[in-house]
PDB file as gemmi writes it, atoms N, CA and C in Angstrom:
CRYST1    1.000    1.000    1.000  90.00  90.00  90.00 P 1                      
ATOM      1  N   UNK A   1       0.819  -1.162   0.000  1.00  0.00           N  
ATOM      2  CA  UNK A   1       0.000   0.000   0.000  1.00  0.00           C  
ATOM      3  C   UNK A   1       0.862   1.224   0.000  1.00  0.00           C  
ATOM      4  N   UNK A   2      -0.014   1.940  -0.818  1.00  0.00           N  
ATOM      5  CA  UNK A   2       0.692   3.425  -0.900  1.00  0.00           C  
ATOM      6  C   UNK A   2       0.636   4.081   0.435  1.00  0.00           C  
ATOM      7  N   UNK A   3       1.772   4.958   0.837  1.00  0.00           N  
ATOM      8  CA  UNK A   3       1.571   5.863   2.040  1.00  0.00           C  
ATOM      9  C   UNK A   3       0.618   7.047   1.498  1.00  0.00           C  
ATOM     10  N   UNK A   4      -0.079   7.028   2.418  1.00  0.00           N  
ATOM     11  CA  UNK A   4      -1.079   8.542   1.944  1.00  0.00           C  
ATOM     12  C   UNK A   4      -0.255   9.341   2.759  1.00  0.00           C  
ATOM     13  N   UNK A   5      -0.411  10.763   1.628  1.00  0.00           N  
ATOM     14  CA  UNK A   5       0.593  11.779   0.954  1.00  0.00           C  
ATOM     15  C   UNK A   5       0.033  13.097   1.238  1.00  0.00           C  
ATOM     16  N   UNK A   6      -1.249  13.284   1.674  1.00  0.00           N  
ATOM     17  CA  UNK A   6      -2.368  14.091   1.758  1.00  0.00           C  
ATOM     18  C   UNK A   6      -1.550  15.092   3.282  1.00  0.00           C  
ATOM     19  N   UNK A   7      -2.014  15.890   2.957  1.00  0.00           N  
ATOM     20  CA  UNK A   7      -1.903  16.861   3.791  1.00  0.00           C  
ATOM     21  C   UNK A   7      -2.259  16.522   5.409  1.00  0.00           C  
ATOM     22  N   UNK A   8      -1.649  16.778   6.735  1.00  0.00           N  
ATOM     23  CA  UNK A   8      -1.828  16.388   7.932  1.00  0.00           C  
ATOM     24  C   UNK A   8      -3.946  17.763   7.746  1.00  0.00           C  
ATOM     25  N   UNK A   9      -4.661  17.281   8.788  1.00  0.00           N  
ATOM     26  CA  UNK A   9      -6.210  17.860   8.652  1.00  0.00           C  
ATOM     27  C   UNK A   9      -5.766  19.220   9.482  1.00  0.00           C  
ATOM     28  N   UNK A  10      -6.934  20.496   8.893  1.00  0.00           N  
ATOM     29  CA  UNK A  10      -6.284  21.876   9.474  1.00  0.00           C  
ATOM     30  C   UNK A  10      -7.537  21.536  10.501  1.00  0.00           C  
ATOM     31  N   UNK A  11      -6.968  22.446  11.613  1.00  0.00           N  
ATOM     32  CA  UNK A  11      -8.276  22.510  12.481  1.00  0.00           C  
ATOM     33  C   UNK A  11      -8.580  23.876  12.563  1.00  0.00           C  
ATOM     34  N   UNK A  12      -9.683  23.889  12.971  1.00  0.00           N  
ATOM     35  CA  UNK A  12     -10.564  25.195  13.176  1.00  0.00           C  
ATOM     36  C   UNK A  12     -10.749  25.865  15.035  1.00  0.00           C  
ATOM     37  N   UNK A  13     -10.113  26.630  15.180  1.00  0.00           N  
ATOM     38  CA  UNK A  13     -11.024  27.410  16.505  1.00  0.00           C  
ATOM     39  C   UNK A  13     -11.883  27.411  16.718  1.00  0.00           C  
ATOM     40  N   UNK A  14     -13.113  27.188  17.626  1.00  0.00           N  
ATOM     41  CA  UNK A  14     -14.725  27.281  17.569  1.00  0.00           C  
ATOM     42  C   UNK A  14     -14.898  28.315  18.676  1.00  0.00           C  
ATOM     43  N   UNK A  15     -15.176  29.280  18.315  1.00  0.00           N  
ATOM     44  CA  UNK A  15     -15.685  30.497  19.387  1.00  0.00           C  
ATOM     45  C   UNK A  15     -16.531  31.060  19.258  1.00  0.00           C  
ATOM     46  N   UNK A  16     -16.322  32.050  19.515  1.00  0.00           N  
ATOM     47  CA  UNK A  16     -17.744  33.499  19.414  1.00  0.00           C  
ATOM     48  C   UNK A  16     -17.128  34.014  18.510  1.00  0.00           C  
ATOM     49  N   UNK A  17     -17.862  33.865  17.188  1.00  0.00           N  
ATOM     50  CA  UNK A  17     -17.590  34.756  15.977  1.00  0.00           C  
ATOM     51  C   UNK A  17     -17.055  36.055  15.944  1.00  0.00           C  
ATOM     52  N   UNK A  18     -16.088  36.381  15.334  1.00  0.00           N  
ATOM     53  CA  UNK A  18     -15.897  38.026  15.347  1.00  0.00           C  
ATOM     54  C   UNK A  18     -16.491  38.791  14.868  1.00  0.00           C  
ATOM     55  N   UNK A  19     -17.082  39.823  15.546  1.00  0.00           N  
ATOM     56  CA  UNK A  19     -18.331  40.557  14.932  1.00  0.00           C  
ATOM     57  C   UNK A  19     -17.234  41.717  14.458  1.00  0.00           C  
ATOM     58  N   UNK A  20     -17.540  42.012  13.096  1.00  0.00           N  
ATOM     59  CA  UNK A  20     -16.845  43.311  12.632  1.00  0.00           C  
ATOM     60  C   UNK A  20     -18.310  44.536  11.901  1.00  0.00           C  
ATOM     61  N   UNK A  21     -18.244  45.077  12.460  1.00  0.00           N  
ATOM     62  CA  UNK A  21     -18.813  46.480  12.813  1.00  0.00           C  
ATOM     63  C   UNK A  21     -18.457  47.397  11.491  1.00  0.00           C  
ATOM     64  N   UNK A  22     -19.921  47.476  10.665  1.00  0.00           N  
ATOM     65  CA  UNK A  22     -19.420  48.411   9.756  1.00  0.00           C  
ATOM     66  C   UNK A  22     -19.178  50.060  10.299  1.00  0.00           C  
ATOM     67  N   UNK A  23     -18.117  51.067   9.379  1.00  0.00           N  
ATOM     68  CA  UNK A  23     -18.380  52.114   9.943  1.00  0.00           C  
ATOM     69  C   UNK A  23     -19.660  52.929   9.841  1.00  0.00           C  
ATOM     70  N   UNK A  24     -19.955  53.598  10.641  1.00  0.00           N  
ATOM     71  CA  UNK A  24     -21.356  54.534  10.890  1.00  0.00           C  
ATOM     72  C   UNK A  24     -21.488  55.154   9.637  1.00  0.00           C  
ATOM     73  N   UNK A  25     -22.650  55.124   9.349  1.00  0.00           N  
ATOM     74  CA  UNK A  25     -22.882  56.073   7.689  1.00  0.00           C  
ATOM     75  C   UNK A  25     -23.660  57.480   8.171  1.00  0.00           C  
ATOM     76  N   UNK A  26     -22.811  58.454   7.666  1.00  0.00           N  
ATOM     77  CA  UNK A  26     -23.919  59.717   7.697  1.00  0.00           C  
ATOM     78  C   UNK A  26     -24.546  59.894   6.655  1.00  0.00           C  
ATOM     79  N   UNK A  27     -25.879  59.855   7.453  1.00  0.00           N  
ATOM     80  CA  UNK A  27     -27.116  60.854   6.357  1.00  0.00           C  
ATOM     81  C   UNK A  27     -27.139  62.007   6.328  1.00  0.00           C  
ATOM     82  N   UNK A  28     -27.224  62.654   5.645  1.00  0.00           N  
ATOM     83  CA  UNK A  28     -27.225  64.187   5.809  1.00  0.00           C  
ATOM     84  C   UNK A  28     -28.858  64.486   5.090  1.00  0.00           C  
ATOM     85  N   UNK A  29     -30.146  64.985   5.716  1.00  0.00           N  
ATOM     86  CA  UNK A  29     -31.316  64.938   5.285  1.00  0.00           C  
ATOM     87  C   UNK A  29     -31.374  66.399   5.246  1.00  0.00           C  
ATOM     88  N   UNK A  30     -31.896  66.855   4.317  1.00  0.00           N  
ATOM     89  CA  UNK A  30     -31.595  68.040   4.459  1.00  0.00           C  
ATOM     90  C   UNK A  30     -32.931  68.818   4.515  1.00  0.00           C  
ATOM     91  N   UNK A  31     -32.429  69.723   5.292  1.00  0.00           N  
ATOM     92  CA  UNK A  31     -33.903  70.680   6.252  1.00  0.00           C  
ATOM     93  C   UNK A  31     -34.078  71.187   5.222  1.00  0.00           C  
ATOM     94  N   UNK A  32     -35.869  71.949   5.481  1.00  0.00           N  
ATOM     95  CA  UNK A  32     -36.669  72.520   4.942  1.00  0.00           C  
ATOM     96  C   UNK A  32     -36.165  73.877   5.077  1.00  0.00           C  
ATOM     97  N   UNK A  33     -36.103  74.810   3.785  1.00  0.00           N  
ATOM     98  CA  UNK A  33     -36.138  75.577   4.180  1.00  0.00           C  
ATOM     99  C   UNK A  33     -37.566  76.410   3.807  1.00  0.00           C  
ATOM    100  N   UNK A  34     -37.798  77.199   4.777  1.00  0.00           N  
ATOM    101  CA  UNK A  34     -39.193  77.475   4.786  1.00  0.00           C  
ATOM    102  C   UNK A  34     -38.705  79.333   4.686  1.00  0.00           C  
ATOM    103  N   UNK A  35     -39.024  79.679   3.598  1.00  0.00           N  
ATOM    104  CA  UNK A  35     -38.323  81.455   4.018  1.00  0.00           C  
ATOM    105  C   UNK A  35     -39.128  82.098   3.765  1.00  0.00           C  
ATOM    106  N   UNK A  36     -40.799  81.548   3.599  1.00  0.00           N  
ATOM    107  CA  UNK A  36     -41.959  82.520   4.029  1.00  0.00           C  
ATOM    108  C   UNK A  36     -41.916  82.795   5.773  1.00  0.00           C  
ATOM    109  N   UNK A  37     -41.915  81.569   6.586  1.00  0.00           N  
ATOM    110  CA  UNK A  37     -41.707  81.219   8.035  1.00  0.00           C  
ATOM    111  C   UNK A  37     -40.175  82.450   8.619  1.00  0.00           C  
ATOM    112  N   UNK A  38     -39.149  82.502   7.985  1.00  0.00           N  
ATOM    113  CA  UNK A  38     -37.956  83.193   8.490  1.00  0.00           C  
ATOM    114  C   UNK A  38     -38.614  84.766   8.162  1.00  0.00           C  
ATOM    115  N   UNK A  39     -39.179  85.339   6.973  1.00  0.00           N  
ATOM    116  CA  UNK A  39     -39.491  86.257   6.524  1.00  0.00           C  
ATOM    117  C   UNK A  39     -40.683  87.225   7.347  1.00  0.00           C  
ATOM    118  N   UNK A  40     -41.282  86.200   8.104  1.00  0.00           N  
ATOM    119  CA  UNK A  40     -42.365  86.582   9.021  1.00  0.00           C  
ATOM    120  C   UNK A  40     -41.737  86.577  10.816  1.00  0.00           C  
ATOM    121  N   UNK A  41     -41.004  85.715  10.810  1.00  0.00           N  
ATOM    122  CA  UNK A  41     -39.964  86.113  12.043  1.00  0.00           C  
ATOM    123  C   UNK A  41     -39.329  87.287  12.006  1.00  0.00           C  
ATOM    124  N   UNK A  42     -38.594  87.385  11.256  1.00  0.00           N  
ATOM    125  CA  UNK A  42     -37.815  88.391  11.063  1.00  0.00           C  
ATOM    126  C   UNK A  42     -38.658  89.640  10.813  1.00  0.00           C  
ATOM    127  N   UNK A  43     -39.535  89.850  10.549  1.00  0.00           N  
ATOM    128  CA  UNK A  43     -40.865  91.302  10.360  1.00  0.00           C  
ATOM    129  C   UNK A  43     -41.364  91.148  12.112  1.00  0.00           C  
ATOM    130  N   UNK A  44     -41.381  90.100  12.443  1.00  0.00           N  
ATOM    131  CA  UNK A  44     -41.971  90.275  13.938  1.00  0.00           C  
ATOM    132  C   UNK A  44     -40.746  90.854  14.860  1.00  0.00           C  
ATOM    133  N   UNK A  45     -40.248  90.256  14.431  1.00  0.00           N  
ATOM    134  CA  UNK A  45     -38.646  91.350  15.133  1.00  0.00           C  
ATOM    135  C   UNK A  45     -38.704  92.601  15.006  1.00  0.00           C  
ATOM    136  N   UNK A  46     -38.919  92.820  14.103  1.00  0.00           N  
ATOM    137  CA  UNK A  46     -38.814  94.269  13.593  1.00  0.00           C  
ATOM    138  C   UNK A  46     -39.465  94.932  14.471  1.00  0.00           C  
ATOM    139  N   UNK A  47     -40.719  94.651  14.171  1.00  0.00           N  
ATOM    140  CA  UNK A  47     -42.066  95.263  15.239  1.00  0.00           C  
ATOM    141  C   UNK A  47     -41.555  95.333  17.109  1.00  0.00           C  
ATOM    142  N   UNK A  48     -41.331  94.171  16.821  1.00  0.00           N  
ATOM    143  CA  UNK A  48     -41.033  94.323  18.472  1.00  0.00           C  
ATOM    144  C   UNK A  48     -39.639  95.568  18.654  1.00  0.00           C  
ATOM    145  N   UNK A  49     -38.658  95.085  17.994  1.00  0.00           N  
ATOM    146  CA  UNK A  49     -38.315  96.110  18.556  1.00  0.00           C  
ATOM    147  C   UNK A  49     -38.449  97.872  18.417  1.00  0.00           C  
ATOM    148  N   UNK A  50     -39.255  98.149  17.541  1.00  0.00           N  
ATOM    149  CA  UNK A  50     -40.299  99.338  17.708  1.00  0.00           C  
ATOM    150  C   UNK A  50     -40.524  99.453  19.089  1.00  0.00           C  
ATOM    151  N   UNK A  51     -41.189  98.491  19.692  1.00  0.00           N  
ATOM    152  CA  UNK A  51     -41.514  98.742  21.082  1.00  0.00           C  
ATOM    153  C   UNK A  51     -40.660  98.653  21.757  1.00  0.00           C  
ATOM    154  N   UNK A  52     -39.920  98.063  22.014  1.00  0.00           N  
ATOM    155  CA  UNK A  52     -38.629  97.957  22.816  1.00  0.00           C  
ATOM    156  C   UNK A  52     -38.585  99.684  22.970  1.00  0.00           C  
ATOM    157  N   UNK A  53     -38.028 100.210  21.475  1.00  0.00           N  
ATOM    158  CA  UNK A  53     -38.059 101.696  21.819  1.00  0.00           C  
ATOM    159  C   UNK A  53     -38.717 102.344  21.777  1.00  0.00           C  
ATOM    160  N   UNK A  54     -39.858 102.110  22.279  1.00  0.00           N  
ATOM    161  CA  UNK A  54     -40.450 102.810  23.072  1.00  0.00           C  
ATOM    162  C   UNK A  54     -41.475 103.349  21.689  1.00  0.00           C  
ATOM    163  N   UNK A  55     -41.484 103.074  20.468  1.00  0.00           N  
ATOM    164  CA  UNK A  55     -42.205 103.443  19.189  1.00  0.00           C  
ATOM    165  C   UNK A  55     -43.638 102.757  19.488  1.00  0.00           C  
ATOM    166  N   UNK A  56     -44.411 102.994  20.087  1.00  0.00           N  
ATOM    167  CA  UNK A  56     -45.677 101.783  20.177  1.00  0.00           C  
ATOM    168  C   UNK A  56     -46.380 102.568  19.216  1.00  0.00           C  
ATOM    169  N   UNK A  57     -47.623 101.161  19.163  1.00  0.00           N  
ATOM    170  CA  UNK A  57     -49.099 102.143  18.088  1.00  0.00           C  
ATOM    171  C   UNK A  57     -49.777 101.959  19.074  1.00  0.00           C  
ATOM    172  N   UNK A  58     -50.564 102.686  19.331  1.00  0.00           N  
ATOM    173  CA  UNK A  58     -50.993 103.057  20.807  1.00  0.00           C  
ATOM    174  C   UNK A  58     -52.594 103.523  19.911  1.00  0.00           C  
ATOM    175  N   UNK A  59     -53.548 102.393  21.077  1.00  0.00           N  
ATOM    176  CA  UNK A  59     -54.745 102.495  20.331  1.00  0.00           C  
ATOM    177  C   UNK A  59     -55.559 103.086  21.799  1.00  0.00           C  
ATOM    178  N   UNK A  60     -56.818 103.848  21.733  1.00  0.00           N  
ATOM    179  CA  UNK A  60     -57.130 104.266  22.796  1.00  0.00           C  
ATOM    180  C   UNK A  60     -58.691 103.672  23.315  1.00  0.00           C  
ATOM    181  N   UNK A  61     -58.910 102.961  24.147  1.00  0.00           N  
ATOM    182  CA  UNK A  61     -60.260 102.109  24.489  1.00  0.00           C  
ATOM    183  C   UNK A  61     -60.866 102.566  25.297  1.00  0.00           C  
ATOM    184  N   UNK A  62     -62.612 103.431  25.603  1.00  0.00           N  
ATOM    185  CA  UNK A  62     -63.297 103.766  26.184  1.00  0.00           C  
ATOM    186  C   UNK A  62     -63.853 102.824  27.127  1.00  0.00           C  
ATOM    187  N   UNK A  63     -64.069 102.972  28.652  1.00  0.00           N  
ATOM    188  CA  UNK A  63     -64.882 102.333  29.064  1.00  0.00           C  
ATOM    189  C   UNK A  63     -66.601 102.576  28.729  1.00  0.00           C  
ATOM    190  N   UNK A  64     -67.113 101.362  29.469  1.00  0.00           N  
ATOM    191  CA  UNK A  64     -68.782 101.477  29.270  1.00  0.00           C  
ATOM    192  C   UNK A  64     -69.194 102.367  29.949  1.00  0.00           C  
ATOM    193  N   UNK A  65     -69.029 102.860  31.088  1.00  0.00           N  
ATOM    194  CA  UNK A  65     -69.288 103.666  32.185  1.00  0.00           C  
ATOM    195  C   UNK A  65     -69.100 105.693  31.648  1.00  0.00           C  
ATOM    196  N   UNK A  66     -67.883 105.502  31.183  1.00  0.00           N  
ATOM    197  CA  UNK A  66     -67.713 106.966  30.355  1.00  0.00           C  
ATOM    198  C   UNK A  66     -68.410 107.019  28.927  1.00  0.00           C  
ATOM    199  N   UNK A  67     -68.802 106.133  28.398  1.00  0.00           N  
ATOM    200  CA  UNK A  67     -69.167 106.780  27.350  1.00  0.00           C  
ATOM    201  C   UNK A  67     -70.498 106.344  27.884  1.00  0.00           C  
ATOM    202  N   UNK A  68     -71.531 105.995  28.707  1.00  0.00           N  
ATOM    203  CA  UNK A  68     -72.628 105.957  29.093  1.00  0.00           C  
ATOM    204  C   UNK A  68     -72.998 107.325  29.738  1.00  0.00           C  
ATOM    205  N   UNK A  69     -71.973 108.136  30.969  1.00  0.00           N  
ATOM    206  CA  UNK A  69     -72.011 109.187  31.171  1.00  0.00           C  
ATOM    207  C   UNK A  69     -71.410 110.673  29.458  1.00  0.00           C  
ATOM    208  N   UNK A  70     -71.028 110.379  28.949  1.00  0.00           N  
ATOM    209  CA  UNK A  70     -70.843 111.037  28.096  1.00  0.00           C  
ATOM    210  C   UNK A  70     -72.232 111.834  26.951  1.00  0.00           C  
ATOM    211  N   UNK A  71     -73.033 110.682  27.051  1.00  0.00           N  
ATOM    212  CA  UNK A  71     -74.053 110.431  26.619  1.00  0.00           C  
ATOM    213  C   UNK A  71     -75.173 111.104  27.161  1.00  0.00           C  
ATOM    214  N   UNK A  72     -74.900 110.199  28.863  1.00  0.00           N  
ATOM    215  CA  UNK A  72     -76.491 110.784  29.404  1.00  0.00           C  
ATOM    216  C   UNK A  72     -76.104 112.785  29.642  1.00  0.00           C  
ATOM    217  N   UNK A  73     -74.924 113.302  29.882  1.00  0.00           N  
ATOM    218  CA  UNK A  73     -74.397 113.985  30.416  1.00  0.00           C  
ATOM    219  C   UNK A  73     -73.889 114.621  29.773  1.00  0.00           C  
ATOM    220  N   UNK A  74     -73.997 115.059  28.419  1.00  0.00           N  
ATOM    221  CA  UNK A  74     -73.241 115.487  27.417  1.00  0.00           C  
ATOM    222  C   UNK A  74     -71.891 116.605  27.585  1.00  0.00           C  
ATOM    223  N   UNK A  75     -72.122 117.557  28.176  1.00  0.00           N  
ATOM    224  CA  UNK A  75     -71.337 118.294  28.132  1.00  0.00           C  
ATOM    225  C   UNK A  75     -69.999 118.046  29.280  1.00  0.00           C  
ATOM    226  N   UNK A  76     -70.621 117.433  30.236  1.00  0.00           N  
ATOM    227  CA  UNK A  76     -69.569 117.508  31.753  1.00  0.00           C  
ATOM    228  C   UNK A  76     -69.543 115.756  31.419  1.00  0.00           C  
ATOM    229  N   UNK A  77     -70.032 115.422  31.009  1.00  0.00           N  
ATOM    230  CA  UNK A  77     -69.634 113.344  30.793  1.00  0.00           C  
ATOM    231  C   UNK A  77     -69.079 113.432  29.622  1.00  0.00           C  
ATOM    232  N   UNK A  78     -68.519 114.322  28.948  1.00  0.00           N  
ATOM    233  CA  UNK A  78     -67.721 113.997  28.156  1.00  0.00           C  
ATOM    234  C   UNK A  78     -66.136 113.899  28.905  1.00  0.00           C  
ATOM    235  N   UNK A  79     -66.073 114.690  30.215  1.00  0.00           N  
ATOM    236  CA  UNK A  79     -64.972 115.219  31.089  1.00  0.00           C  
ATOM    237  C   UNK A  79     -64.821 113.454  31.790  1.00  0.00           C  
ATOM    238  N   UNK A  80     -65.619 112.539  31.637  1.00  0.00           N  
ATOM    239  CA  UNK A  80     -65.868 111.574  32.661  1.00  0.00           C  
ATOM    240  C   UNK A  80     -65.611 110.308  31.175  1.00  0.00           C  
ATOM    241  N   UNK A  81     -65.908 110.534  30.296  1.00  0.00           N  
ATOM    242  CA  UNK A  81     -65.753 109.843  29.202  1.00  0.00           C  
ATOM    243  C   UNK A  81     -63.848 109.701  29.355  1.00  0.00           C  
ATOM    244  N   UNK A  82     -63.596 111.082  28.775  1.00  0.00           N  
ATOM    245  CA  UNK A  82     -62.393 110.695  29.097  1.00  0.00           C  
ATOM    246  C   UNK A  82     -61.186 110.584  29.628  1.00  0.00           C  
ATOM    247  N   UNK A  83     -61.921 110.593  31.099  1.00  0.00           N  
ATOM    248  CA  UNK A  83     -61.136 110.207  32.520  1.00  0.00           C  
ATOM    249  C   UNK A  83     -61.206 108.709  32.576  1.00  0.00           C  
ATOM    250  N   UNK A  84     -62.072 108.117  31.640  1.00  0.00           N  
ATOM    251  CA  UNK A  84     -62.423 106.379  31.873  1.00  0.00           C  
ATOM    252  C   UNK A  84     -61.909 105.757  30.239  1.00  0.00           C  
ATOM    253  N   UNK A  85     -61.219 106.287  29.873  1.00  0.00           N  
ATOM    254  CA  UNK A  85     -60.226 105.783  28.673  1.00  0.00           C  
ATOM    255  C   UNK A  85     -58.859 104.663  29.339  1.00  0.00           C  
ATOM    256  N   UNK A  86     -58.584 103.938  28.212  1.00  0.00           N  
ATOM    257  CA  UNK A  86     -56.959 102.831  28.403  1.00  0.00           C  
ATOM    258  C   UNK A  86     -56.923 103.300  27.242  1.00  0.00           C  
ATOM    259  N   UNK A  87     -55.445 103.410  27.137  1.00  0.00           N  
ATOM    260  CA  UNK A  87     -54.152 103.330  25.984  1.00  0.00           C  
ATOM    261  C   UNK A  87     -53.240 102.416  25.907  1.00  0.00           C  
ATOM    262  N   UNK A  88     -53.400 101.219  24.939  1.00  0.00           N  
ATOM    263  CA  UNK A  88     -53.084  99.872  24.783  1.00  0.00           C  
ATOM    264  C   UNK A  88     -52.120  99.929  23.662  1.00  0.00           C  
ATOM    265  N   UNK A  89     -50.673  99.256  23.810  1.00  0.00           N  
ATOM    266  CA  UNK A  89     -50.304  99.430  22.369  1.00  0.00           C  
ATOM    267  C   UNK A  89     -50.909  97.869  21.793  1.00  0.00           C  
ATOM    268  N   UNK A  90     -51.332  98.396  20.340  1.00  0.00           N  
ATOM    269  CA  UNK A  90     -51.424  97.223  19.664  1.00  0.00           C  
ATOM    270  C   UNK A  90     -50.181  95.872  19.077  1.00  0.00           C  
ATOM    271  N   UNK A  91     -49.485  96.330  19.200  1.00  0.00           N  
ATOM    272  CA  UNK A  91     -48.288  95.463  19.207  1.00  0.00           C  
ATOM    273  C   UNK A  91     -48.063  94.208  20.286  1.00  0.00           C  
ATOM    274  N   UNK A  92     -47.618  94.883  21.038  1.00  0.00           N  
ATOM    275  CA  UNK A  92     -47.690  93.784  22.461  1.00  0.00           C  
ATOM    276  C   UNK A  92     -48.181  93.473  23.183  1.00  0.00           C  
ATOM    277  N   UNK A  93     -49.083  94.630  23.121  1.00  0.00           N  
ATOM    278  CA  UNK A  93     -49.926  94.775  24.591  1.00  0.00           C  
ATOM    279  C   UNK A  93     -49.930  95.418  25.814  1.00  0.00           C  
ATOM    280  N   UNK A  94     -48.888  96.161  25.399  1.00  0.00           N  
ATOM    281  CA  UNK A  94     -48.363  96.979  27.118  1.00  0.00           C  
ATOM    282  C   UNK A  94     -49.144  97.775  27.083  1.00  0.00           C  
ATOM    283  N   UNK A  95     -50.444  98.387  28.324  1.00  0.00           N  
ATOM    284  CA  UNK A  95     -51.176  99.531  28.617  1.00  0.00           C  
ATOM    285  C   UNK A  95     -50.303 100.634  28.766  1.00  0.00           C  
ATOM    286  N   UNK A  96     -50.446 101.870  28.610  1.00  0.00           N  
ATOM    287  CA  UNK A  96     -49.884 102.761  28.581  1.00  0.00           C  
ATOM    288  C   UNK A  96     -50.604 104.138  29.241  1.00  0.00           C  
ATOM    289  N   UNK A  97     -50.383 104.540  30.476  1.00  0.00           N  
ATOM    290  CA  UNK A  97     -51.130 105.508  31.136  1.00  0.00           C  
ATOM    291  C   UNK A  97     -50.594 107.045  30.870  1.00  0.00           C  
TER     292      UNK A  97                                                      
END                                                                             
């Protein structure tokens, strides 16, 4: 008989598989830009800071009471009319005396 000639058998390690980890992928999704939305921010800025300095639109609101005396009382309830007024700016809202 021939000697067998064949290669001695390879062996194998048996473990916990090596986990290889792809690298992280960036997405880059790219934002909305919305420049009706920035265009209306930026106008509300504006406004405000009008008020900031002190620029208000200043609207003037009667009470019920003065213009009820104004009425019944014409000449001297008009004096009472508008002693019972607010001055509101329309912007923010700050009363203004």
């Amino acid at each position: 008989m021939d000697k067998d000639t064949a290669s001695p058998p390879h062996y194998y390690s048996v473990g916990a598989p090596l986990r290889v980890e792809p690298p992280p992928t960036v997405v880059l999704v790219p934002q909305p830009t919305n420049v009706e939305a920035q265009i209306g921010y930026d106008y509300q800025l504006q406004l405000m800071a009008k008020c900031a300095r002190g620029e208000h639109q200043v609207s003037r609101k009667y009470g019920v009471v003065g213009i009820i005396f104004g009425v019944a009382l014409f000449p001297v309830g008009m004096l009472v009319m508008l002693c019972d007024r607010k001055k509101k700016c329309d912007r923010c809202g700050l009363i203004i005396e």
